[in-house]
N, C-alpha and C positions, 0 to 999 in steps of 0.2 A: 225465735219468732213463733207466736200461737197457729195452732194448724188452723183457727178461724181466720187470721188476716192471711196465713200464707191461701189457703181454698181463695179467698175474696180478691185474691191476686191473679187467680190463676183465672177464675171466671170472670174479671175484668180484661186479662189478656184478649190481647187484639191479634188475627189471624197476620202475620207475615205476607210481604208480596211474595210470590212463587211464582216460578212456570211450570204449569199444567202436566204429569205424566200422566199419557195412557197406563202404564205400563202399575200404575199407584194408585189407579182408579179401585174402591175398594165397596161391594155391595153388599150393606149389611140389614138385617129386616130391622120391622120396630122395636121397643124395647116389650118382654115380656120375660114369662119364668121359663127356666130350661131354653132360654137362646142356645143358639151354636156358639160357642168362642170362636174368636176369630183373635189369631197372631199373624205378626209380621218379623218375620226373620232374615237375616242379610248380615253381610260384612257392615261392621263400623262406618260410617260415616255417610254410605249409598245412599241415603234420602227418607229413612224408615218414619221419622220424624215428620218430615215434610207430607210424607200420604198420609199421616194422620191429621194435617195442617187440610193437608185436601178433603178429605171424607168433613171436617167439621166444616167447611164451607159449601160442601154438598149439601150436608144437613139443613144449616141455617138457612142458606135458599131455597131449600124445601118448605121454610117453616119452622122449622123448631128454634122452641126458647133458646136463646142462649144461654141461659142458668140450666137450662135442661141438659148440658154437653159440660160433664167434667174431665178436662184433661189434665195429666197431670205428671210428671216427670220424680222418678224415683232415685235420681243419680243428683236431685236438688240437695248441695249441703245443707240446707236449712232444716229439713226435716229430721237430719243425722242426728245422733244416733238413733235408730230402730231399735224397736223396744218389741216383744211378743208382740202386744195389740194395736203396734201404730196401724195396719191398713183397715183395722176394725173404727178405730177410732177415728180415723180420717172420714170414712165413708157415713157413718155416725154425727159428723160435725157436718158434714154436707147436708145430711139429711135435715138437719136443725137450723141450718141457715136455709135451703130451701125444702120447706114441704112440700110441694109439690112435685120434686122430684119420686118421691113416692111412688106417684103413680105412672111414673118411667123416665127413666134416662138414659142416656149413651152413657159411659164410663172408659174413657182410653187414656190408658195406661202404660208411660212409658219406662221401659227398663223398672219392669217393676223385679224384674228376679233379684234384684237389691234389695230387697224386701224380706224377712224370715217369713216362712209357712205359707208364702203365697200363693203359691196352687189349691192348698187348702181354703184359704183366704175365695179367690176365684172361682171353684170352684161349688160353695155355699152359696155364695152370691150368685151366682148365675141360676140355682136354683130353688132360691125362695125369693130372689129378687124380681121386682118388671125392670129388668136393664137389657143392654145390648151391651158387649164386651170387647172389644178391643186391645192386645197387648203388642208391646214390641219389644224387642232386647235385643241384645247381642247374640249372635247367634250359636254359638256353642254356649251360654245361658241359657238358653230357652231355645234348646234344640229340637226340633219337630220330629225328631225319632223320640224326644221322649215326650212329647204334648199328647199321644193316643190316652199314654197310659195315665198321666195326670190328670186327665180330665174325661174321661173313659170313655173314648169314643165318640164324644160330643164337642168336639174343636175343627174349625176350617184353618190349616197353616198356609201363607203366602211365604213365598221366599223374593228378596228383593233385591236387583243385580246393580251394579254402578249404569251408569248412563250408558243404552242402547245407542246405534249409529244413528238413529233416527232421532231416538230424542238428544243427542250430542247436535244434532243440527238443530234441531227446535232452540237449544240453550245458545247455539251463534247465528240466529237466526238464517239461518241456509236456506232455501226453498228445495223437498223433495218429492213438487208434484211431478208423474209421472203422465204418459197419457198411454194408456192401455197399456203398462207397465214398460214402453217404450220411454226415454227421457230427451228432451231436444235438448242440443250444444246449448244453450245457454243454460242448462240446468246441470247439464253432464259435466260442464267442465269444473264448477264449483262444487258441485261434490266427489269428482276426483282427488280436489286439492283436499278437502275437508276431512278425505276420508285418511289420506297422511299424514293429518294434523292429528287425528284418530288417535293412531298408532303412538303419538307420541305423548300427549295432553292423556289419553285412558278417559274413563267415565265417569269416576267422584265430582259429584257437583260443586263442590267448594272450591274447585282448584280452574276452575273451566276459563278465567278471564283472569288468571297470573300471567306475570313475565315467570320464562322455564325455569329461572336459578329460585324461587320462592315456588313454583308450583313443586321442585323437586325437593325442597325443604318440607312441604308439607306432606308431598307424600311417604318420605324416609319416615315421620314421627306417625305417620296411622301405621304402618307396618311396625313400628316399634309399641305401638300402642295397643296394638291387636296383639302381639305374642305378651305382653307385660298383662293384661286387664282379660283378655278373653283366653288366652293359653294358662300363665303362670299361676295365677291368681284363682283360678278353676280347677286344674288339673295337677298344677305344683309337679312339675315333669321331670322336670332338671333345672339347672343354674339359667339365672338372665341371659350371659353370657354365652353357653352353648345356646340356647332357645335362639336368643338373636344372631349369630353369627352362620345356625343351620337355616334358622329362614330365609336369609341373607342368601346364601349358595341354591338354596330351592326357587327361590322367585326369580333366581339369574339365569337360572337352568329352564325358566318356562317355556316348555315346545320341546323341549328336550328329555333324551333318558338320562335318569338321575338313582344315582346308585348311594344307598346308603351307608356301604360297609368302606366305598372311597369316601365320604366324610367321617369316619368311624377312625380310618388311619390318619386322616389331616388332621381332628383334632388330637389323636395319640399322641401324632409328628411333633404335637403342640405342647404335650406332657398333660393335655386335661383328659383324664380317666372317665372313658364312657363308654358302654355297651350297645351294639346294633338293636337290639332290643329297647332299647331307651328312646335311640334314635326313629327306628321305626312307632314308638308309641307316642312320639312327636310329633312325625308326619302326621298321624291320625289327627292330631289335636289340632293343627295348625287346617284341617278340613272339616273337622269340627268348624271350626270359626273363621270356616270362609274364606278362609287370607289364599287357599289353594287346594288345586284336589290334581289327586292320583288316576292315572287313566292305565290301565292295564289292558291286556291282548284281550279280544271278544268271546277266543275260546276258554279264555281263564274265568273273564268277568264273574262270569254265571255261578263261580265256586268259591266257598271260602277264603275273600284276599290271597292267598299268597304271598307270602311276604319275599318277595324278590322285587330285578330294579322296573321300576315304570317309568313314566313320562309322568311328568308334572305339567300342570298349566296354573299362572297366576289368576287370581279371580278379576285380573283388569292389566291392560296391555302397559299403559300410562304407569301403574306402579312398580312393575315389572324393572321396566327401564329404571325409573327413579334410583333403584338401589343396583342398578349395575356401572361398576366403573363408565369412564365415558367412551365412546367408541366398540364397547363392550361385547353392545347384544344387536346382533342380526336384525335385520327387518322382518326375516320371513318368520322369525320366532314370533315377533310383535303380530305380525301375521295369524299366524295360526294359533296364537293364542286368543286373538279377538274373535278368529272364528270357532273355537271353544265356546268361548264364554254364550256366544250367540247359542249355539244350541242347547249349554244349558238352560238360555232363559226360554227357550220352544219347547225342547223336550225334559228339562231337569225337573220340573215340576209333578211328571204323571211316574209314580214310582215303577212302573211295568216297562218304561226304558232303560237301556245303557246307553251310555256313549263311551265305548273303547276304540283300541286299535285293531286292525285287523293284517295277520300275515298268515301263511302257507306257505308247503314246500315251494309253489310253483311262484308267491309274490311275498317278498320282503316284507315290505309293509304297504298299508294304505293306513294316511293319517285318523280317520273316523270311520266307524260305522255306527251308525243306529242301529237298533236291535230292540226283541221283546227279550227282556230280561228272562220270562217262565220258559218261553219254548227254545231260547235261544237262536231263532229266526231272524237274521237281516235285513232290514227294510230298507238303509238308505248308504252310500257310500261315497267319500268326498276325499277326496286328495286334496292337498292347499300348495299352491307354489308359485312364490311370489312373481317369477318370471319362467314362461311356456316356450316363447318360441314360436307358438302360434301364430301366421300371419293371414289368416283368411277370419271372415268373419260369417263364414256360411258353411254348410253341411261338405265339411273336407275328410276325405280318405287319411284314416291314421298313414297308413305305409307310405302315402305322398306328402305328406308333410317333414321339410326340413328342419328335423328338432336338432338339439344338441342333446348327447345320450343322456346326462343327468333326465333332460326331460320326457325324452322318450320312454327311460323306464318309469318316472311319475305313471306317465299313460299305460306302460304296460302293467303295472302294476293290479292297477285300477281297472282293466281289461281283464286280467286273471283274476281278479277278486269278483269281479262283475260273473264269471262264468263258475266259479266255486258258488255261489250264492242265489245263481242262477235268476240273478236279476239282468234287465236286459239296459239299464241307465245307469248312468254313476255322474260325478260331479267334480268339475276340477276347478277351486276358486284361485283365482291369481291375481293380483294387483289392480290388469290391466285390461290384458289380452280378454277378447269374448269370440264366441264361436263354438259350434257343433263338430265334433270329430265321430267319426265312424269305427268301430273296433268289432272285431270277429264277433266279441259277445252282446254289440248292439252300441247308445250310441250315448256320448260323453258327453255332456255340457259345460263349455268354458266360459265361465262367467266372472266376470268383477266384483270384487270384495264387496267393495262400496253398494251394488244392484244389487246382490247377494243379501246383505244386510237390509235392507228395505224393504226385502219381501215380507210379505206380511202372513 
């Protein structure tokens, strides 16, 4: 197919119906020389597509021509095989089918890192051209630790997460008006239920209105797709085989500590010859592209990884499950993996945070703390559990509350980490339960997953 009929295709293309993300809403100036680049990076399948669906319908009801908005998708077989000068030449036949794009256009570019030399390619362009620039890819492709240096300090990266609880309710049309951040029983109790359907469905858009035996077929093949296409294909780490079998055991582990050198011996057990070393330069890669990430203790954060065992969390609760046997994986993993994911999409954005674990002689663990990455300072601390014990729902004295010990030490925990940090709040999300507790080092907020999520 000639790159003139395929362009004539692509600026004929008609915008898709969509439902609206805040969260993909993308602000980009007019077209001129030396724009910003702007990318979009995220796990496979999250929607990165679709914000770009968005921004051209932002456009065009602004006004702009529609020949002025070239999008264009770099994973199209037709274009195959890439030659040196295919994105020269593409950009070139645009220009000659419309002139007037000359004197500015949008340019958004999907999975262009398919493409040879295209940073280079980009990079020129953005600087002798009047365009506006837009990419997306895969995200260990076109990873935002290395867009600084590609494009020298003149690039905006977004990272883009599966469907947030809020917009999971926009997608089943839920109502989560609030009224002074209080919710009346008619709104409260549908998204109690919505919020366990959560837990189970996750955030990928394509799967949101399956029956569960095809939602969980589809999510088995993005996880098989993501270590095949954004791990193997990239990094060439090890065999298909180990690749998927250790993702396999990591996404079953999310919420959990996950030790490398115990998959080190299973696969041994197995007779396949592989080193912890291998294995840990796998974990890396599989957070590369999204599919998971490592959460290490808050005093370590700060230092050189350390290659010892961490906590994993999957990048989505829903996929998580998918590939665990059935009856498998806990709630509260689903749990505390959803509320992961939530903080990265609050704080994973501004590089100056961590989000680790936090323990001391005096406390085990607490599941999160926030933190400034340079000074190593704690700002926020949250314990998750799925069931408290709590039965007040107002300002109640820890030492008169009837817990069950499991839960008592949650709160103490979180009580000693509150007074090591010398913050005087902390946060305990649960399922259900909500209410205020009092602790020597000041005072605990129990709140619902579900409200939790919604704040804005």
């Amino acid at each position: 197919m000639s790159l003139s009929s395929l362009i004539a295709e692509y600026l004929d293309f008609a915008v898709p119906t969509y439902i609206e993300r805040p969260s993909a809403t993308l602000d980009v100036p007019a077209p001129a020389r030396n724009n910003v680049i702007h990318t979009i990076t995220g796990v496979r399948r999250c929607g990165k597509t679709y914000a770009m669906y968005q921004l051209m319908n932002r456009l065009i009801e602004a006004g702009v021509p529609r020949n002025r908005i070239l999008h264009f998708s770099f994973d199209d077989d037709r274009i195959m095989p890439f030659s040196d000068h295919t994105l020269a030449d593409l950009l070139d036949e645009y220009y000659r089918m419309v002139p007037e794009a000359l004197d500015g256009c949008y340019l958004l570019f999907d999975e262009i890192q398919e493409a040879p030399y295209w940073t280079n390619f980009v990079r020129r362009v953005a600087e002798q051209h009047n365009v506006t620039i837009v990419l997306t890819g895969s995200s260990s492709k076109l990873l935002s630790s290395d867009i600084p240096t590609n494009f020298r300090g003149r690039s905006l990266s977004r990272e883009m997460w599966p469907l947030s609880f809020r917009e999971y309710c926009l997608f089943q049309n839920i109502d989560t008006t609030d009224i002074g951040g209080e919710y009346p029983s008619s709104v409260r109790r549908p998204l109690q239920t919505a919020f366990a359907e959560y837990l189970n469905v996750g955030g990928f858009p394509a799967v949101q209105h399956m029956g569960a035996l095809d939602r969980m077929r589809l999510l088995q093949g993005y996880a098989d797709e993501i270590v095949t296409k954004d791990v193997l294909e990239r990094f060439e780490t090890t065999s298909l085989r180990v690749a998927t079998r250790f993702s396999r055991s990591a996404l079953r582990s999310t919420g959990l500590k996950f030790s490398v050198n115990a998959q080190v011996k299973a696969l041994r057990g197995m007779r396949v010859p592989i080193s912890g070393n291998k294995l840990y330069d796998l974990l890396d890669d599989f957070e590369d592209a999204h599919l998971l990430f490592k959460v290490g203790d808050f005093t370590l954060s700060i230092k050189d990884n350390p290659r010892s065992s961490s906590k994993v969390y999957a990048v989505d609760p829903g996929l998580s499950l998918a590939v665990a046997p059935a009856n498998h994986m806990a709630i509260g993993q689903r749990l505390e993996t959803a509320v992961f994911v939530e903080l990265k999409r609050r704080y994973g954005g501004n590089r100056s945070n961590t989000i680790a674990t936090y323990s001391a002689a005096n406390c085990p663990e607490v599941d999160f703390v926030v933190g400034d990455e340079a000074t190593g300072e704690p700002y926020q601390l949250i314990q998750v559990a799925a069931q408290t014990g709590l039965d007040a729902t107002t300002v109640t004295d820890f030492a008169e509350q009837n817990l069950s010990a499991k839960f008592r030490s949650e709160i103490g925990n979180l009580d000693a980490a509150m007074r090591n940090a010398g913050l005087s709040t902390g946060t305990l999300i649960s399922l259900e339960e909500e209410g205020l507790v009092t602790v020597p080092a000041g005072t605990i907020e129990v709140v619902p997953a579900w409200k939790w999520c919604l704040r804005r």
